[in-house]
C-alpha positions in Angstrom: 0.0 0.0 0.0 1.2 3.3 -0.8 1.2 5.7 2.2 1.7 9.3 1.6 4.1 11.3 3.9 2.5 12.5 6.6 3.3 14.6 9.8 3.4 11.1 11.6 6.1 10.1 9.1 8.3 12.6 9.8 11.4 12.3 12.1 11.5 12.9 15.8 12.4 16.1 15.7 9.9 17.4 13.6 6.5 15.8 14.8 4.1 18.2 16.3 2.4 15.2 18.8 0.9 13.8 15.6 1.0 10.0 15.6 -1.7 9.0 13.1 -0.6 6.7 10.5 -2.2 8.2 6.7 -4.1 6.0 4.6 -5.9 6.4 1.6 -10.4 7.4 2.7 -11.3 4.5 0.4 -9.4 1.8 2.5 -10.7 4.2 5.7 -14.6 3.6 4.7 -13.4 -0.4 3.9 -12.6 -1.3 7.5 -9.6 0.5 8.6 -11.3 3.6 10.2 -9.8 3.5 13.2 -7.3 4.8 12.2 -6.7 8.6 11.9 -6.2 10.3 8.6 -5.1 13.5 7.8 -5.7 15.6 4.5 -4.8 19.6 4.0 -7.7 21.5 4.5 -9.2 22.8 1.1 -8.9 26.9 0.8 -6.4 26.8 3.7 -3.2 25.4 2.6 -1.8 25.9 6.0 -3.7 23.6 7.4 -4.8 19.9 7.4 -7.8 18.0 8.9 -8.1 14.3 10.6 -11.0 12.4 10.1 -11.4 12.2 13.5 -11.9 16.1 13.3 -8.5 17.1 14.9 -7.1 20.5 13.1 -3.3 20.6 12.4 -1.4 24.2 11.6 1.9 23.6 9.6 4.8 24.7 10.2 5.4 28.4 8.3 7.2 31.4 8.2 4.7 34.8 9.0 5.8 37.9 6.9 5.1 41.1 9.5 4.7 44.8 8.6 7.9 45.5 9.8 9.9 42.8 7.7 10.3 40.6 10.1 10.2 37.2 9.8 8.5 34.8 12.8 8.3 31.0 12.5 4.5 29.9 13.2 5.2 26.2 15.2 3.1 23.1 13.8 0.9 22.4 16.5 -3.0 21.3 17.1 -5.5 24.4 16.9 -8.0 23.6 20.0 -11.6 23.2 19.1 -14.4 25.3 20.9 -17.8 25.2 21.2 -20.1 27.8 19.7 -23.0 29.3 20.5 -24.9 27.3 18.2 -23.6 24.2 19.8 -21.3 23.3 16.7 -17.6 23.2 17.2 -15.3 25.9 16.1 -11.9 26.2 15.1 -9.8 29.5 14.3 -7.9 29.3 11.3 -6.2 32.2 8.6 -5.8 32.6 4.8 -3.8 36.1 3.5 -3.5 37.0 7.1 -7.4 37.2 7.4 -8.9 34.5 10.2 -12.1 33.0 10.2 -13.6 30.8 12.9 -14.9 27.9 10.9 -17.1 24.7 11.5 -15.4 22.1 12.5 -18.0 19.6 10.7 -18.2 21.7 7.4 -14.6 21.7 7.0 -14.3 17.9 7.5 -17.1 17.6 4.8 -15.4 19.9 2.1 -12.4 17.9 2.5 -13.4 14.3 3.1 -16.7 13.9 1.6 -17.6 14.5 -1.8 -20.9 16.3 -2.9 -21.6 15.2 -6.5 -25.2 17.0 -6.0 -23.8 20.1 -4.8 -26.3 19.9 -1.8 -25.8 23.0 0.8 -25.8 21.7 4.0 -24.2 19.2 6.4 -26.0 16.5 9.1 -24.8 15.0 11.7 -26.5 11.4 11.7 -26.4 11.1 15.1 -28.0 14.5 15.9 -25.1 15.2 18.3 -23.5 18.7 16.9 -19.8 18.4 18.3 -19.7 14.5 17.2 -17.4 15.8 14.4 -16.3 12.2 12.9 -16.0 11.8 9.0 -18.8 8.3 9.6 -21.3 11.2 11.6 -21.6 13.7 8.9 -23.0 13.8 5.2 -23.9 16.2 2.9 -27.8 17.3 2.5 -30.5 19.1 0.9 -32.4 22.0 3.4 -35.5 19.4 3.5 -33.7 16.3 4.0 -32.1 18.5 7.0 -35.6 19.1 8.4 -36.7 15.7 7.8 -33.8 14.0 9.6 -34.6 16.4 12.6 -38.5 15.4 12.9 -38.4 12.0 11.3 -35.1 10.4 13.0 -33.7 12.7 15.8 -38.1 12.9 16.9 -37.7 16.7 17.0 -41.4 18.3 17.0 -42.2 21.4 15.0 -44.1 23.7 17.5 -46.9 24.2 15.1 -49.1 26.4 17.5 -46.8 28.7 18.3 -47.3 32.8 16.7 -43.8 33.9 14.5 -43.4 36.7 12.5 -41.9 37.6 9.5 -39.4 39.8 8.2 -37.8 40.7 5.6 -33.5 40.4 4.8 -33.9 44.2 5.8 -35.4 43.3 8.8 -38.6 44.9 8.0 -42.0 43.2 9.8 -44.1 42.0 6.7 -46.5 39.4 8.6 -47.6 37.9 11.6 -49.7 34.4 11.6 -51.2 33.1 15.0 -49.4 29.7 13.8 -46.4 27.8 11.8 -48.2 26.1 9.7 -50.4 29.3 8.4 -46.9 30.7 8.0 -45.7 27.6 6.3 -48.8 28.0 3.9 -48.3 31.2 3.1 -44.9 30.7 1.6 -45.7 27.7 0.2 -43.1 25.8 2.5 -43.0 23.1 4.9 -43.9 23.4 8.8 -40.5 22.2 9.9 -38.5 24.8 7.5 -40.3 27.4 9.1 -39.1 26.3 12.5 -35.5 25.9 11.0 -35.7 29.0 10.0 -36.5 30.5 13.4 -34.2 28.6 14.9 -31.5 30.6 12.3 -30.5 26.9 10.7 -31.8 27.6 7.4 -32.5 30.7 5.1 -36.1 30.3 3.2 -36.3 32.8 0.2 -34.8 36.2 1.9 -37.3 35.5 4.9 -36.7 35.0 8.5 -39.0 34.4 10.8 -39.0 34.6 14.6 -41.4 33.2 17.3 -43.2 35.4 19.5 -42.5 34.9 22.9 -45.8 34.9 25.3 
């Protein structure tokens, strides 16, 4: 089998405390997924991403204002939580950072998305279980279906929302989801993605009204 060279290949003395072994994703999906694999991160070439949703920084040299040089040191970024209860990760491109999802990353680089479907799903329905075998790519109703249909999440079909526009402008209010969901020709459980900010329906959002 041919390995390619990997942080874990490297001598001693320039290993960042990564000890994964590389293998090609087919032979990963075939049985050997215990084992971790890494692949550089796609739009951040400093950068590569395990399959186990570990983030490595390479090794680089950082050009300052001042001419200076400074070595950045390889090591593994630390994953947070965010407010949305999906794990973050800081990382840079041009000098510019950008705290990224950990999951969407993995997905961009691991899994392919011949239908060029827009969001991720974690099978599981846990949001920081960031492994390559938890995620896959989806459509916004396949998203919504998964959440009522296998997670047992319940729309809250009763409850008043309003809606605005992407200026933030009040256009309606229904007594109900599903009149809103009716009235824009969608489905109940979009609605409530919507309100929950997971999905964007047409320029709309919509926002319960709390009693």
């Amino acid at each position: 089998m041919n390995l390619q060279k990997t942080p874990a290949m490297l001598p001693e003395t320039e290993r960042s405390g990564v000890v994964s072994a590389w293998i090609p994703f087919d032979k990963a999906k075939a049985g050997l997924n215990n084992m971790e694999i890494w692949k550089d991160v796609k739009g951040f070439p400093d950068y590569s991403i395990s399959n186990k949703g570990r983030v490595f920084s390479k090794e680089r040299f950082i050009y300052l204002s001042d001419g200076r040089i400074r070595i950045q040191k390889k090591r593994i970024l630390k994953i947070f939580n965010r407010a949305n209860g999906y794990s973050g990760v800081s990382i840079y491109n041009n000098k510019i950072g950008k705290c990224q999802n950990v999951h969407r990353l993995l997905a961009l680089t691991f899994i392919p998305n011949t239908d060029n479907k827009p969001q991720i799903n974690h099978k599981n329905g846990i949001k920081d279980d960031n492994r390559v075998e938890n995620l896959e790519w989806v459509s916004a109703s396949e998203n919504a279906l998964h959440s009522f249909r296998i997670l047992g999440q319940k729309p809250s079909n009763r409850r008043a929302v309003e809606q605005y526009n992407s200026n933030g402008k009040l256009l309606n209010i229904f007594d109900s989801i599903t009149n809103a969901a009716k009235f824009i020709n969608k489905s109940d459980s979009l609605v409530c993605m919507n309100c929950r900010n997971q999905i964007n329906i047409a320029g709309y959002k919509f926002k319960y009204i709390e009693k």
